[in-house]
N, CA and C atoms as a LAMMPS dump frame, in Angstrom:
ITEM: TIMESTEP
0
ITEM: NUMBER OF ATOMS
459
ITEM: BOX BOUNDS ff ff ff
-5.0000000000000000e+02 5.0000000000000000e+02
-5.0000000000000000e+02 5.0000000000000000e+02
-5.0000000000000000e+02 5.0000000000000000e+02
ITEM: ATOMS id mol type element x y z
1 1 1 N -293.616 413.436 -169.794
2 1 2 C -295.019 413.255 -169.683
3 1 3 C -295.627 413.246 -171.064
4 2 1 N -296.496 412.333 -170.868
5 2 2 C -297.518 412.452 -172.169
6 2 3 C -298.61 413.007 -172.593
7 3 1 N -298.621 414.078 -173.37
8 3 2 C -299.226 414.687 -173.914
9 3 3 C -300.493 414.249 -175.057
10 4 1 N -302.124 414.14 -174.421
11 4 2 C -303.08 413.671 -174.919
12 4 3 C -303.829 414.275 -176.204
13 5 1 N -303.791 415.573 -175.967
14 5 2 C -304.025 416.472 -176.719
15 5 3 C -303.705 415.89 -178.33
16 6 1 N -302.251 415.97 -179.112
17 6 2 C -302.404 416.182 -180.164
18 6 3 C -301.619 414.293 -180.357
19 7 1 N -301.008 413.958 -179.367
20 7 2 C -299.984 412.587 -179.227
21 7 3 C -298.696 412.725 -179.217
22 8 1 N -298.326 413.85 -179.318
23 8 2 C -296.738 414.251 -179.144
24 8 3 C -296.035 414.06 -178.102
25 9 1 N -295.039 413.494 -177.496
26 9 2 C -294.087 413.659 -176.428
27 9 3 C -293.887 414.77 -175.991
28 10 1 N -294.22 415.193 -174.702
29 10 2 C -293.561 416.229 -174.493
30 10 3 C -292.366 416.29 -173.246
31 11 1 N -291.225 416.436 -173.721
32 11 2 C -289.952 416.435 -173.502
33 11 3 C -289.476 417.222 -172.512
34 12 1 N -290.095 418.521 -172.076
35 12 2 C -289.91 419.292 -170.901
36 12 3 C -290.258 419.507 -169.856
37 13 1 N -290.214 417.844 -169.316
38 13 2 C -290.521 417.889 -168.164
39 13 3 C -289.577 418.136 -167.302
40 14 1 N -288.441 418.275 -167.012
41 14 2 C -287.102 418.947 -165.956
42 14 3 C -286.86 420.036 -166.595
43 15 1 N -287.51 420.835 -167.424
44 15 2 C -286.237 421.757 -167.868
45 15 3 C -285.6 421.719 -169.477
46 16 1 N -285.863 420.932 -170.039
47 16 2 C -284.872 420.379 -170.82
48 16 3 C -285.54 420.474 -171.958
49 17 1 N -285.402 421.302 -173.258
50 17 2 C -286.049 421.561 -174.35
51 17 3 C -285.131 420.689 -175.598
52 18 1 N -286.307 419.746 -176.345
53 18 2 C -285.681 418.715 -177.149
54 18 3 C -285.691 419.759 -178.571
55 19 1 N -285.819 420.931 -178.915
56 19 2 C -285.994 421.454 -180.051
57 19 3 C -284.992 422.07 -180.374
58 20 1 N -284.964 422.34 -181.931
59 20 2 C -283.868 423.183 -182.073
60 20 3 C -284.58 424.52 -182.953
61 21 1 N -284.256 425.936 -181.902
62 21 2 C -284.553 427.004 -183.05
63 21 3 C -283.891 427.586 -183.66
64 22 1 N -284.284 428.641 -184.017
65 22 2 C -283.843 429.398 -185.467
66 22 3 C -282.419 429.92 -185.064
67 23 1 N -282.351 430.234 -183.542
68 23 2 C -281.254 430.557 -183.343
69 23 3 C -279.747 429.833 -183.226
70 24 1 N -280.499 428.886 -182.66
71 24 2 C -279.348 427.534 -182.663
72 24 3 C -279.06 427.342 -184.07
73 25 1 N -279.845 427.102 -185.009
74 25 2 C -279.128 426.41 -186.644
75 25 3 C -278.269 427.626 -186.963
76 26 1 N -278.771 429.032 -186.479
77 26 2 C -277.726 430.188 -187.427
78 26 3 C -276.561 430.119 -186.914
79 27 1 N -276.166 429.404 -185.546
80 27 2 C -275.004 429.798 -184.952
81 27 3 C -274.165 428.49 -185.389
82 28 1 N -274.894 427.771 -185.721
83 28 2 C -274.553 426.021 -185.782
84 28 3 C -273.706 426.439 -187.758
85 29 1 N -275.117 426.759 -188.534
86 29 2 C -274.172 427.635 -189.689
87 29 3 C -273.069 428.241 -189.689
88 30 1 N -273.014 429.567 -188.952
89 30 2 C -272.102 430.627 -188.523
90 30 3 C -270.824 429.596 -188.297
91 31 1 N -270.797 428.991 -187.423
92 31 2 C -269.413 428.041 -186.928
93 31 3 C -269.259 427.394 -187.89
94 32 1 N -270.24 426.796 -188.574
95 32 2 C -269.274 425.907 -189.705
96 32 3 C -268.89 426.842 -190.994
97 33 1 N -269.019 427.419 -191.385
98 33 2 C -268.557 428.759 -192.286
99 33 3 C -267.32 429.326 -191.68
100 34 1 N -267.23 429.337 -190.285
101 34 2 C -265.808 430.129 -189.983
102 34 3 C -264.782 428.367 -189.93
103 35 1 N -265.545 427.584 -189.394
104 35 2 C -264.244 426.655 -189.747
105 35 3 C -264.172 426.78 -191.25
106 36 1 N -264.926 426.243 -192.588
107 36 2 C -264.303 425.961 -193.325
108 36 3 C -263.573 427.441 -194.373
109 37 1 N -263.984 428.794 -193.554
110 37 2 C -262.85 429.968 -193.831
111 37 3 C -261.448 429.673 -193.375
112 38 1 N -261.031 429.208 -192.09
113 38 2 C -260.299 429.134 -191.556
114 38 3 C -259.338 428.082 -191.932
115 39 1 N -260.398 426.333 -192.729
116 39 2 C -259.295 425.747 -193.071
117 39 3 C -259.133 426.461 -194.817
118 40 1 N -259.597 427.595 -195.199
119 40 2 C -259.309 427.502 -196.197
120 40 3 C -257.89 428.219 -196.419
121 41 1 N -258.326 429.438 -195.175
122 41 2 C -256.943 430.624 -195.397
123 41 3 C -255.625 429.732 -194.802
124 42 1 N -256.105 428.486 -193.911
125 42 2 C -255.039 427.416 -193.758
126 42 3 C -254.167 426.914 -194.743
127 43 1 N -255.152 426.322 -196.038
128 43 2 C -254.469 425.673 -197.009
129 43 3 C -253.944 426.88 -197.584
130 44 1 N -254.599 427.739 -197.997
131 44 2 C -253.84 428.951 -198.494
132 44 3 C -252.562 429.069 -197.856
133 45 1 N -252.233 429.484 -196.536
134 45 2 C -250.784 429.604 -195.707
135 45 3 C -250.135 428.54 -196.57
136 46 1 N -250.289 427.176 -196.158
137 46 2 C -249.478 426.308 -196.217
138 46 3 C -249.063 426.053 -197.871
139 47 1 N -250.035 426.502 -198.833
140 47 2 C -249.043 426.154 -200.284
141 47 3 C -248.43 427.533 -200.358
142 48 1 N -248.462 428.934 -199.879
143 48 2 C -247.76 429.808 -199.691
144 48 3 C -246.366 429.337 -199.351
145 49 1 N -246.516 428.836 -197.83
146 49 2 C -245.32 428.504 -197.448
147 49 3 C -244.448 427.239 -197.974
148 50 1 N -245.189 426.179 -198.963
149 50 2 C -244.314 425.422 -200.033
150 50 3 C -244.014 425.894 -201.126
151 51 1 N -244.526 427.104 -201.512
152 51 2 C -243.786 427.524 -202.68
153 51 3 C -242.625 428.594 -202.431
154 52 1 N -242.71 428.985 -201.081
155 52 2 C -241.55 429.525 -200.304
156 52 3 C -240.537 428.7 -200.211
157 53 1 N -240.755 427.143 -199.732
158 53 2 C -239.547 426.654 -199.532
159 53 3 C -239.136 426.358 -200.782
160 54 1 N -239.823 426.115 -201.626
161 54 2 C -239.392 425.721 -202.81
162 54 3 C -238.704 426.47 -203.585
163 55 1 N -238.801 427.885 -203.445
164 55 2 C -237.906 428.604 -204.747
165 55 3 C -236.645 428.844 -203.329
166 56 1 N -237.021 428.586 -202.668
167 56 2 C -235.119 429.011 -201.225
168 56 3 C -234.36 427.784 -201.798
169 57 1 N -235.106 426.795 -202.128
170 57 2 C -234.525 425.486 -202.168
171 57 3 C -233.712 426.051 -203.923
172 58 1 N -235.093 425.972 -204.651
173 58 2 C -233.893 426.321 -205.78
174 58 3 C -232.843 427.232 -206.198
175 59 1 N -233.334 428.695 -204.804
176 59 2 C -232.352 429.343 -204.83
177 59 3 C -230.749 428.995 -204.498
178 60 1 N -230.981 428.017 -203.578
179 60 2 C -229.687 427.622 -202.67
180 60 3 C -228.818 426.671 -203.609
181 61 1 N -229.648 426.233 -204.427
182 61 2 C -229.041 424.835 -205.612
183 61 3 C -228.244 425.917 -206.604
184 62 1 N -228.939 426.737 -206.93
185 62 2 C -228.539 427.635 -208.019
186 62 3 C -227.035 428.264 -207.519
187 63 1 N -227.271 428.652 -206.507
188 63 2 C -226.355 429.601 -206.322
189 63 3 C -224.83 428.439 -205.491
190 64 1 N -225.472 427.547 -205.168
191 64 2 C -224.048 426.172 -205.118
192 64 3 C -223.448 425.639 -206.407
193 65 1 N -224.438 425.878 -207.535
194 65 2 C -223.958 425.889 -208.75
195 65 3 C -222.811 426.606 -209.448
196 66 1 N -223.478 428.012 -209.121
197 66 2 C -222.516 429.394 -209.777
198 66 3 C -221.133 429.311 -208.853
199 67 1 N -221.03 428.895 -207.797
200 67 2 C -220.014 428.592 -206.952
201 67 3 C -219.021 427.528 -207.442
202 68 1 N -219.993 426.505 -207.677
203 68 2 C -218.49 425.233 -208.516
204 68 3 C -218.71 426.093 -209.902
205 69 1 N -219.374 426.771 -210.551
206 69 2 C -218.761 426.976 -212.098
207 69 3 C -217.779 428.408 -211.825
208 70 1 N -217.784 429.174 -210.876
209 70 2 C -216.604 429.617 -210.381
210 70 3 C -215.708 428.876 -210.274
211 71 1 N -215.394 428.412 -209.431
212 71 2 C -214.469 427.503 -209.631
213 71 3 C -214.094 427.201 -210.541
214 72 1 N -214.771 426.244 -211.171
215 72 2 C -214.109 425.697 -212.326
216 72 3 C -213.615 426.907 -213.272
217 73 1 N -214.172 428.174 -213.836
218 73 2 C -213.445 428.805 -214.208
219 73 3 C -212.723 429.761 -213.718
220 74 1 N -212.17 430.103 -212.757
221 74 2 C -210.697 429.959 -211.736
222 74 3 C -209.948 429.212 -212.329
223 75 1 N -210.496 427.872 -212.063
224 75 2 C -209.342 426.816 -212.545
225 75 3 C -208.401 427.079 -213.965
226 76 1 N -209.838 426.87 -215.003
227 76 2 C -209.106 427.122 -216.272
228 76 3 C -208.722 428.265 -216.849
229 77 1 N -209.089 429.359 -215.864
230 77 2 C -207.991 430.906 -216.572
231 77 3 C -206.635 430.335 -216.007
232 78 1 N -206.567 429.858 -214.617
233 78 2 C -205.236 429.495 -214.001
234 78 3 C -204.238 428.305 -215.378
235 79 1 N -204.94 427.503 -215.692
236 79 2 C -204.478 426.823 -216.599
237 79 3 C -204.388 427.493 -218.214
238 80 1 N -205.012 428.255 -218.775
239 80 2 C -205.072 429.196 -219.521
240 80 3 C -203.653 430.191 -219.524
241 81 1 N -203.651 430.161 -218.238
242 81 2 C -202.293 431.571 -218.467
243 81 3 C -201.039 430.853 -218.415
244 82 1 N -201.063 429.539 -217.466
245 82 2 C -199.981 428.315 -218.154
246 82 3 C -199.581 428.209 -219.212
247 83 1 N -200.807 427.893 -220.017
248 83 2 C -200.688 427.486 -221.049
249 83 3 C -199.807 428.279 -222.394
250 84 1 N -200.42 429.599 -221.746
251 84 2 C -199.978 430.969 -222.5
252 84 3 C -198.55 431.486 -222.103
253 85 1 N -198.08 431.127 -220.863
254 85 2 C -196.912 431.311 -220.535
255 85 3 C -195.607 430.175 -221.439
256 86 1 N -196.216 428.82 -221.29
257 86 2 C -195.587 427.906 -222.095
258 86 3 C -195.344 427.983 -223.552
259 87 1 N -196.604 428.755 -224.279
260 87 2 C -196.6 429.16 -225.891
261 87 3 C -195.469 430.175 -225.91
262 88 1 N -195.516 431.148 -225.032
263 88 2 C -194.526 432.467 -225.115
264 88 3 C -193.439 431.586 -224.943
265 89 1 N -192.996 430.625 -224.371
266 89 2 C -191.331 430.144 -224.016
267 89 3 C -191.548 429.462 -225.299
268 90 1 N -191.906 428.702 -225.551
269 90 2 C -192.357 427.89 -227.018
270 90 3 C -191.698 428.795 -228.336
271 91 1 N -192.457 429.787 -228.218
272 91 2 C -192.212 430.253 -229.516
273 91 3 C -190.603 431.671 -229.524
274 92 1 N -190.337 431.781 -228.496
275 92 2 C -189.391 432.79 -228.005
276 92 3 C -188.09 432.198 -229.36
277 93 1 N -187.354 433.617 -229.672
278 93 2 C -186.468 433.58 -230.448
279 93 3 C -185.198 432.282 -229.808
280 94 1 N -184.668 432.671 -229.058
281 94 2 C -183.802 431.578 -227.905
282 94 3 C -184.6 430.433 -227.589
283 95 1 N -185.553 429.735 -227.867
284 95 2 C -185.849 428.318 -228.084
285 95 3 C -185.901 427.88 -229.268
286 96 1 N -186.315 428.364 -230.091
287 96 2 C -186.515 428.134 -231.815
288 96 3 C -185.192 427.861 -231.822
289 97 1 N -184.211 428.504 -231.355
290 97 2 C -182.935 428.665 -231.818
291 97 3 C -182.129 427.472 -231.24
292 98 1 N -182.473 427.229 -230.125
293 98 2 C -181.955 425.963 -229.356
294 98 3 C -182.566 424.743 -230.155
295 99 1 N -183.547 424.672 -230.167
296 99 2 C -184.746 423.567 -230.793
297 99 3 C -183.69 423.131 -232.411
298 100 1 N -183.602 424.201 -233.692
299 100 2 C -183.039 424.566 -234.365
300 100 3 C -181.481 424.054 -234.721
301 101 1 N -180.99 424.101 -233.133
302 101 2 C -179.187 423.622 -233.23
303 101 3 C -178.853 422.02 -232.64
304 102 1 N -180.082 422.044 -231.659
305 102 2 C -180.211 420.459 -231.127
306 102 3 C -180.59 419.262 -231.785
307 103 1 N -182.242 419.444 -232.44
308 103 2 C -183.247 418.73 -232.785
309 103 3 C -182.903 418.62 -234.257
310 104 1 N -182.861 420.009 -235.138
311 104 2 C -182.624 419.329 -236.356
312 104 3 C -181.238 419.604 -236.994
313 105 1 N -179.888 419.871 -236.125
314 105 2 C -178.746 420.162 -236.564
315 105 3 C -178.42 421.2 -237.277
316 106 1 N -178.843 422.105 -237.213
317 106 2 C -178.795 423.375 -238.109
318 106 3 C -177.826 424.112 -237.643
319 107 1 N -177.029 424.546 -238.547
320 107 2 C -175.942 426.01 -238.178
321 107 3 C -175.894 427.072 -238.699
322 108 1 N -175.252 428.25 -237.664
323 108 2 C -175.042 429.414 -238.703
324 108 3 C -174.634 429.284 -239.828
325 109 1 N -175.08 429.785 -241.107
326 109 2 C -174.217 430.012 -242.407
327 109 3 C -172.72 430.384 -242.167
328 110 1 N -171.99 429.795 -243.176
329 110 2 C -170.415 431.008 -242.806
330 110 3 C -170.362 432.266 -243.665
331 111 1 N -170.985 432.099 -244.669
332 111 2 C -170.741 433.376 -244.952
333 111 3 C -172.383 433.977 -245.575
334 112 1 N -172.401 434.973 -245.974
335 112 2 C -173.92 435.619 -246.108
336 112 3 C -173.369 436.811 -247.423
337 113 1 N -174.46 436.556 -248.047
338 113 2 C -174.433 437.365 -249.633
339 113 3 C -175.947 438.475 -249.292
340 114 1 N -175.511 439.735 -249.387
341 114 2 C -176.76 440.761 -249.467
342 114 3 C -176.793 440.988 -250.979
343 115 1 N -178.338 441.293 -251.562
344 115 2 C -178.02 441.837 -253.132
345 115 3 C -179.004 442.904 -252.933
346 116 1 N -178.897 443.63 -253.296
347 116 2 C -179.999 444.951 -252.772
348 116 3 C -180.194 445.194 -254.49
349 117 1 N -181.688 445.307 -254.719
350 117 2 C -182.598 445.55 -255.484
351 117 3 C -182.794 446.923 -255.925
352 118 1 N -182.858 447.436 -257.429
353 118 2 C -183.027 448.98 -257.823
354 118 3 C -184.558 448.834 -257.46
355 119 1 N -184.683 450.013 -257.052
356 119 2 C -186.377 449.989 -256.346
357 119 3 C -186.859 450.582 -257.6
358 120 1 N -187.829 450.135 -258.333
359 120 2 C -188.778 450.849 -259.651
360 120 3 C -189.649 451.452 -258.708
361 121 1 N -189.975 452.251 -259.501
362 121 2 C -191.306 453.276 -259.277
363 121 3 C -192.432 452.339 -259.634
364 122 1 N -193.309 452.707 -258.608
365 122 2 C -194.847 452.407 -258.704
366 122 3 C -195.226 453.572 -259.233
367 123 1 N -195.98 453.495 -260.528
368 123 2 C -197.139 454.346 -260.994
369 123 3 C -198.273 454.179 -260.56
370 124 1 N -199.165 455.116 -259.882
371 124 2 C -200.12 455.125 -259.213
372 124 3 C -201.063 455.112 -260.292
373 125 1 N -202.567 454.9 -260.96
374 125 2 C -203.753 455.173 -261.555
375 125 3 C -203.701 456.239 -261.179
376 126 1 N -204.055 457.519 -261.559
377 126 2 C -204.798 458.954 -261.422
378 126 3 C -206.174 458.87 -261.477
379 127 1 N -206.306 459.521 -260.2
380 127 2 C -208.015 459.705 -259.694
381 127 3 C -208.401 460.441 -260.793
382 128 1 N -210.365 459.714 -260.974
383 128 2 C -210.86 460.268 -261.907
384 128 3 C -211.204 461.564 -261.574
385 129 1 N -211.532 462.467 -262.279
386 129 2 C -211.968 463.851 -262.048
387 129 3 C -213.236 463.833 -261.686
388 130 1 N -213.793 463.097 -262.166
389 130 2 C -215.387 463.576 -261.279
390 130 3 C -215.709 462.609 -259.974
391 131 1 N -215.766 462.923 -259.589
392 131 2 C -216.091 462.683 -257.806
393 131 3 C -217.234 462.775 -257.493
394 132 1 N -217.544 461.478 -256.232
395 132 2 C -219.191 461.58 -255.918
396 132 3 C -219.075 462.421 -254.655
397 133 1 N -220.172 462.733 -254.415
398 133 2 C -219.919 463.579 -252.903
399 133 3 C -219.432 463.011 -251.92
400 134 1 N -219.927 461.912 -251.874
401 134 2 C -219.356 460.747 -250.48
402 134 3 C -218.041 460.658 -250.64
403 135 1 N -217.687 460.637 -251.506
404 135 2 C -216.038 460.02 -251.694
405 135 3 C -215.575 461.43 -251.331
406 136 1 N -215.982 462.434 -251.68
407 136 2 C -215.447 464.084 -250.705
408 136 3 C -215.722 463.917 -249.353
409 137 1 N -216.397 463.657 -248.822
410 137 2 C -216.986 463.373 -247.413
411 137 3 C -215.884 462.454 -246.761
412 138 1 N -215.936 461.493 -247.318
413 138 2 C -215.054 460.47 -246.775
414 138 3 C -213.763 460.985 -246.834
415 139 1 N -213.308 461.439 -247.799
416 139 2 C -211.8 461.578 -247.873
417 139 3 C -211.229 462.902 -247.089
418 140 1 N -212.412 464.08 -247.007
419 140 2 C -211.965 465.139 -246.01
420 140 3 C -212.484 464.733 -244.519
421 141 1 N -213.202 463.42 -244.263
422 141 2 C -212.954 462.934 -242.643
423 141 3 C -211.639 462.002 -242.232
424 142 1 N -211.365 460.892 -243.36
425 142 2 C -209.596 460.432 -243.254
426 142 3 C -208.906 461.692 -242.889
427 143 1 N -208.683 462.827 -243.822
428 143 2 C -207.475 464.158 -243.443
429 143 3 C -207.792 464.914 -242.014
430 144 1 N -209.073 464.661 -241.831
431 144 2 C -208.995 464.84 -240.373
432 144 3 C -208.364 464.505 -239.668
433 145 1 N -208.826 463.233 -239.31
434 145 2 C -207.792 462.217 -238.606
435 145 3 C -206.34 462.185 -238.639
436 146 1 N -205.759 462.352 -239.787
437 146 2 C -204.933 462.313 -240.25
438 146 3 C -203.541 463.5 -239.685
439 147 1 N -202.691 463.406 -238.985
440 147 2 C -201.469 464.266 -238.49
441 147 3 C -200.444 464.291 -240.078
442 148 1 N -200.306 465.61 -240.215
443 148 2 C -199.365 465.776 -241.148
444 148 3 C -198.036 466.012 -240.54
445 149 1 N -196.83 466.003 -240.705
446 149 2 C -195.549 466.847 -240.345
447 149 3 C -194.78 467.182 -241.545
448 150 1 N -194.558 468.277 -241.371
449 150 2 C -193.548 469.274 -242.891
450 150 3 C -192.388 469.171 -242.1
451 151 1 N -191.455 469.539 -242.982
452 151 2 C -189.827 469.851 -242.448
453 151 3 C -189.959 471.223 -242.193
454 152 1 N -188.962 471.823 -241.869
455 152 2 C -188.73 473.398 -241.677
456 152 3 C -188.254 473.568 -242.793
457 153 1 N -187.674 473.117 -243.55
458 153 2 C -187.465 473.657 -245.074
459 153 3 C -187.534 474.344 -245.968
């Protein structure tokens, strides 16, 4: 119905109010504030939970890593102690010696000359008489260490 008075429509004629009050916009606010809380603690979850998958992910790479470099060094101590087993036969008195009679024709001597040497005396320098303290220090922690044995004599 139309309203003469001021020229306004007036809208409530069944019942039906075309306005919006104070109460409607606060609730109309209110809801949109909890959605955009809600998508926020959303996005929050979700880069939470990609930076979750992300360090499992690099955890799992890492640790498939340390697994083949196990391995691999497995491998090369295994080849390592080969190797070390082969040097020991290598260098053993009884291969030199074979190597020695085969490879470059070598034989025992037939006969062998000893000449034994007059042993001279070493003259030692004589310690100077004056002494620093350290060099006392030092030399009565060597005799520490140091095991003597006398004869019964």
């Amino acid at each position: 119905m139309y309203n003469n008075n001021n020229g306004n429509y007036d809208n409530n004629v069944n019942g039906y109010s075309n306005y919006k009050s104070n109460d409607y916009n606060d609730y109309e606010e209110d809801s949109k504030k909890n959605i955009y809380i809600y998508l926020i603690l959303l996005t929050i979850c979700a880069i939470i939970l990609l930076v979750y998958i992300s360090y499992t992910l690099q955890i799992n790479n890492l640790s498939y890593r340390i697994n083949q470099m196990q391995n691999e060094l497995h491998i090369l101590e295994e080849k390592n102690h080969k190797l070390n087993i082969k040097l020991s036969n290598a260098s053993s008195l009884s291969q030199v010696d074979q190597l020695a009679r085969t490879e470059l024709n070598m034989v025992e001597p037939e006969s062998m000359e000893t000449i034994v040497l007059k042993p001279e005396e070493v003259k030692v320098a004589k310690e100077p008489e004056s002494s620093y303290f350290l060099t006392e220090i030092t030399n009565f922690i060597v005799n520490l260490g140091t095991a003597r044995a006398y004869s019964p004599e």
